[in-house]
C-alpha positions as CSV (number, residue, x, y, z in Angstrom):
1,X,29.9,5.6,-4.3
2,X,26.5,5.4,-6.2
3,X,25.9,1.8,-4.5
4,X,26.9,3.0,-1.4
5,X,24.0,5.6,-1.9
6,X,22.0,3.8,-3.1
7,X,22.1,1.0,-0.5
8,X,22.0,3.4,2.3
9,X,18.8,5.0,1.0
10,X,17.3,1.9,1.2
11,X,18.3,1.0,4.5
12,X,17.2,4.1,5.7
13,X,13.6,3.6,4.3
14,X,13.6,-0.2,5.7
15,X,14.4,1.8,9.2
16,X,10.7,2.9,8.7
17,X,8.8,-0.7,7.7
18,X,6.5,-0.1,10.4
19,X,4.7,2.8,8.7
20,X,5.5,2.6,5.1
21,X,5.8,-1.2,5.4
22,X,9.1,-1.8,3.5
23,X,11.0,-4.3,4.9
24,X,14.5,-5.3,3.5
25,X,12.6,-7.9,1.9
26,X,9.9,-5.9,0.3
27,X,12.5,-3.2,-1.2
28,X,14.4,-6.4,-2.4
29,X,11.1,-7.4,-4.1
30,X,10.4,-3.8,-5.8
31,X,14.4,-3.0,-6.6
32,X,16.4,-6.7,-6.8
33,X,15.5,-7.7,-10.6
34,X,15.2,-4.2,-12.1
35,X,19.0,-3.0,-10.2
36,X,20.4,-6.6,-11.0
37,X,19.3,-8.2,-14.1
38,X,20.8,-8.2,-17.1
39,X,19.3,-5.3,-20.3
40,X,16.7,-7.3,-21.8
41,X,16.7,-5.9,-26.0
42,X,13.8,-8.0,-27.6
43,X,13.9,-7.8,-31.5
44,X,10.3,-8.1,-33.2
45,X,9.9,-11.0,-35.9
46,X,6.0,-10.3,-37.3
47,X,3.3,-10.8,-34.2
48,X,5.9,-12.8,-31.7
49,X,8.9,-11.5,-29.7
50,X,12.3,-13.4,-29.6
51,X,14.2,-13.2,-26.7
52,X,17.9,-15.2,-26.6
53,X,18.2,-17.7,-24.0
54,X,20.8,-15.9,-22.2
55,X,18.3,-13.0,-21.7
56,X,15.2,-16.1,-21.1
57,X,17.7,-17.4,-18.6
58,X,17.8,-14.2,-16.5
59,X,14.4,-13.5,-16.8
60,X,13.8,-17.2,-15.1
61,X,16.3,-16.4,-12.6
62,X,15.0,-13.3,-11.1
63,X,14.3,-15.1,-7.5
64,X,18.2,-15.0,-7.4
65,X,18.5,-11.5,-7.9
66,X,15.8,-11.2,-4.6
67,X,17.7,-12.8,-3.0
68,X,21.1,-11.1,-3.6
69,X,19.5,-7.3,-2.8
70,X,17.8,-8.9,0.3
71,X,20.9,-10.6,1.6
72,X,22.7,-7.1,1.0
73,X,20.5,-5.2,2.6
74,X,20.4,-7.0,5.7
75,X,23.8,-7.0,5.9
76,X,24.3,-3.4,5.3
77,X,25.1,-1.2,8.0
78,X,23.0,1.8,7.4
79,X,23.9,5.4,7.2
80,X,27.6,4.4,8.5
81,X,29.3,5.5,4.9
82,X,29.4,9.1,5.1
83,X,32.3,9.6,3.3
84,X,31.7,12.7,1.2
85,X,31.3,12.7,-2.4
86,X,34.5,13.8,-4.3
């Protein structure tokens, strides 16, 4: 249900690119690596940060995640789930 929110809120504010200039691809920009990507924990050693490389590998791969929210949203029908919260 939350997604379905979630996804129709953004539709519905890609509906109105032309003044507030958020395309489907701009939203997937702003939203598609902080809704998609995996928790990041760092753990301090000294001055440097160490991050594992599953974590690296996720950072490197944000594009993907992009792509994924884009791709969703374009496909996504709009306001059409109205089914009501239970």
């Amino acid at each position: 249900v939350t997604l379905r929110k979630l996804l129709d809120h953004l539709k519905r504010v890609a509906s109105h690119h032309e003044v507030n200039k958020m395309t489907c691809q701009n939203l997937a920009v702003c939203f598609g690596p902080v809704l998609l990507s995996q928790r990041q924990e760092a753990s301090c050693h000294g001055n440097r940060v160490f991050i594992d490389s599953e974590e690296l590998a996720s950072a490197l791969h944000f594009k993907k995640h992009i792509e994924v929210l884009h791709y969703l949203l374009q496909l996504w029908p709009g306001e059409t789930h109205t089914t009501p919260f239970h």
